[in-house]
C-alpha angles and dihedrals in degrees: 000000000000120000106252094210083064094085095038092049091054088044089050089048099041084051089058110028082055100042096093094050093094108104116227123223133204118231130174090326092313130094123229132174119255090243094056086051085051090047102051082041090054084042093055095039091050084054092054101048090052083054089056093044091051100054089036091057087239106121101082091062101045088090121216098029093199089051098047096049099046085059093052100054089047089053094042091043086044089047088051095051088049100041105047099018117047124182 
């Protein structure tokens, strides 16, 4: 029978060991990691693409709005980290 510690003890040093992994950007004096930079990128692109549905008239037959939304900015903040911070 497996040890069941086994899993939890390779989570906990994954956790640890990649946590540094995250690269750290200067801005302005202040350092910020590259996901928040990706978020606040999704968030502004999200804005952007309501503003186009609204104007376009597409907005009332995109279906649930927060989920949509939500989606847009993922795919906006994943498309960021590909595209401007590669592994």
């Amino acid at each position: 029978m497996a040890d069941r510690g086994q899993p939890r003890l390779a989570v906990l040093c994954a956790a640890v060991l990649l946590s540094g992994c995250d690269p750290v950007y200067d801005i302005e004096g202040a350092f910020f990691p590259s996901w928040m930079v990706c978020l606040l990128a999704g968030i502004g692109g999200a804005v952007g693409l309501r503003l186009v549905f609204v104007r376009t008239g597409l907005e009332p037959y995109l279906g649930p709005l927060p989920l949509i939304y939500t989606c847009l900015t993922l795919l906006v903040a994943m498309t960021t980290w590909v595209l401007f911070f590669p592994v």
